[in-house]
LOKOL-476035 format. One line per 3 residues: for each residue y, z, x of C-alpha. Coordinates in steps of 0.1 Angstrom, whole numbers, plus 5000, padded with zeros to 4 digits. Last residue first. Layout:
<pts>
Y,Z,X | ...
</pts>
This chain:
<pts>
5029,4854,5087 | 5023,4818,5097 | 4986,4818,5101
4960,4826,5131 | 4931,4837,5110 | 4925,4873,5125
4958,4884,5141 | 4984,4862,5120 | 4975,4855,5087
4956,4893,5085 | 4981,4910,5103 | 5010,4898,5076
4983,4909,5049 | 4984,4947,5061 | 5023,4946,5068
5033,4933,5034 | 5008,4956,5021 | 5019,4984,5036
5057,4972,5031 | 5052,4976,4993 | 5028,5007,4998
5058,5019,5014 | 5087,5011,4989 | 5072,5029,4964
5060,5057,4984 | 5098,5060,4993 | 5107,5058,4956
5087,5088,4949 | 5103,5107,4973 | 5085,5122,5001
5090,5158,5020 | 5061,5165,5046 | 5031,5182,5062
5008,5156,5049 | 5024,5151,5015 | 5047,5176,5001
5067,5163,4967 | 5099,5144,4960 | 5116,5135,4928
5139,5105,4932 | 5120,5082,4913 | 5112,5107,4879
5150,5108,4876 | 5151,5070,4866 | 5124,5074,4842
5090,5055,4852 | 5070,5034,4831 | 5076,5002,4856
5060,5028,4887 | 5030,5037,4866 | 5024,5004,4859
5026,4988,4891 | 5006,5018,4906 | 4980,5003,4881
4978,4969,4890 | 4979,4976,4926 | 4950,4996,4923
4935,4970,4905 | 4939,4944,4926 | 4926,4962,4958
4893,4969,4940 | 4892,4933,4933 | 4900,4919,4967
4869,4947,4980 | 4847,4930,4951 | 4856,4898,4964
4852,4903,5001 | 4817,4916,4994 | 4805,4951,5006
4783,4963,5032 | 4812,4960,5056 | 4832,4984,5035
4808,5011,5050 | 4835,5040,5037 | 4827,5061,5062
4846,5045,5092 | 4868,5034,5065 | 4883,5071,5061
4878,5079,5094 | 4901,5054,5104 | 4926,5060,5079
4931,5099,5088 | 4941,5114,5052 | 4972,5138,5043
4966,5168,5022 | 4990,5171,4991 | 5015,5200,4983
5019,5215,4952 | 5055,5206,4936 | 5038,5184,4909
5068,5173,4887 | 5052,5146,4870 | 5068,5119,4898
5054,5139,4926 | 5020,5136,4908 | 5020,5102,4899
5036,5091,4933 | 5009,5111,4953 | 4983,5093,4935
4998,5062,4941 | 5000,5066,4981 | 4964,5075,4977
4947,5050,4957 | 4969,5020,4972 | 4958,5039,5004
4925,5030,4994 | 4928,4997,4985 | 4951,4982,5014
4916,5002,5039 | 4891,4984,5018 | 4909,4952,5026
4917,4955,5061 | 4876,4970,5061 | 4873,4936,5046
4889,4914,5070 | 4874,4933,5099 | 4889,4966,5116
4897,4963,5155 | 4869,4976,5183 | 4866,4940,5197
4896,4921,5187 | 4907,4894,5162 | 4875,4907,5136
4860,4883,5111 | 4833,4898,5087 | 4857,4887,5057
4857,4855,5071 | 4817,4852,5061 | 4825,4864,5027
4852,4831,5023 | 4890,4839,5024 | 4911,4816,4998
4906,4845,4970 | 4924,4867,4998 | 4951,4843,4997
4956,4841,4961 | 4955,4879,4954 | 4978,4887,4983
5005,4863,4965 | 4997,4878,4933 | 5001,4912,4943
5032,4907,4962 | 5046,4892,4929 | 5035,4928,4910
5045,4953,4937 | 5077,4930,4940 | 5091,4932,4906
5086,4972,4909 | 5105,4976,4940 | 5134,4957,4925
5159,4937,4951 | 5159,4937,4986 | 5131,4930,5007
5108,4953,5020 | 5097,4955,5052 | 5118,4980,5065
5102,5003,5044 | 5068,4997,5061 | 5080,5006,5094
5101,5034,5081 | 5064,5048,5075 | 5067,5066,5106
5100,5083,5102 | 5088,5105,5077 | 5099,5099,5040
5123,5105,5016 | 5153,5116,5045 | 5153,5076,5058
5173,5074,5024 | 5153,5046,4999 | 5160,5015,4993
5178,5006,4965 | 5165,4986,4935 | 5137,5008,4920
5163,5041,4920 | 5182,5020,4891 | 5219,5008,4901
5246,5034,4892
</pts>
């Protein structure tokens, strides 16, 4: 049997609402991805200057860096409830709302850079965790907001949640190719 990093996950390891971000993902190994995505987000947000990270496509939308602050904290989250799920945690975990999240979080005190480095980080360490992982640890699910979720399927969704997150960003706020 292929390794649980290379096939996507059953649309019974996570709610239907984050089969947008599955989607997203490629085929191939979860884990390579996490780390090239990363370097491909790390060069383009190291293109962005501060005052871009101010930029907003719509009245009422997020800026560049609460996009940022927002990929950084649900890297924290969604990689959190991998670690535990994966270590046999049966307990259930809370879920979060994202806009009140970085309506407190006052990312737009904070510069671009620090925000991209933050992000990076996160990243670096769910990649980690997720390379370290036995094969029987990815299949193991866990309660999150009111819900079953397997390990792999948070894989696979903070893949497609950044892929999504920095696809909005070419297109909606600096008018790239996605």
């Amino acid at each position: 049997m292929d390794h649980p990093a290379r096939q996507h996950p059953d649309p019974s390891e996570y709610l239907a609402y984050y089969g947008r971000y599955v989607s997203l993902v490629p085929e191939g190994d979860v884990r390579l991805l996490l780390e090239q995505q990363l370097e491909r987000t790390l060069a383009f947000l190291h293109g962005l200057t501060e005052r871009e990270g101010d930029l907003r496509y719509e009245q009422g939308k997020w800026s560049v860096k609460e996009v940022v602050g927002h990929m950084a904290d649900s890297e924290r989250i969604f990689g959190y409830r991998a670690l535990r799920f994966a270590r046999g945690d049966g307990n259930p975990l809370p879920g979060f709302e994202q806009d009140d999240y970085v309506a407190a979080a006052g990312f737009g005190r904070c510069l671009l850079r620090d925000l991209t480095t933050e992000f990076e980080h996160s990243r670096r360490a769910n990649a980690l965790l997720f390379r370290q992982l036995e094969d029987e640890a990815w299949l193991r699910r866990g309660n999150a907001n009111g819900a079953e979720v397997s390990v792999r399927a948070l894989a696979y969704i903070l893949a497609g949640h950044e892929q999504h997150h920095v696809g909005v960003l070419r297109s909606r706020y600096l008018a790239q190719p996605a």
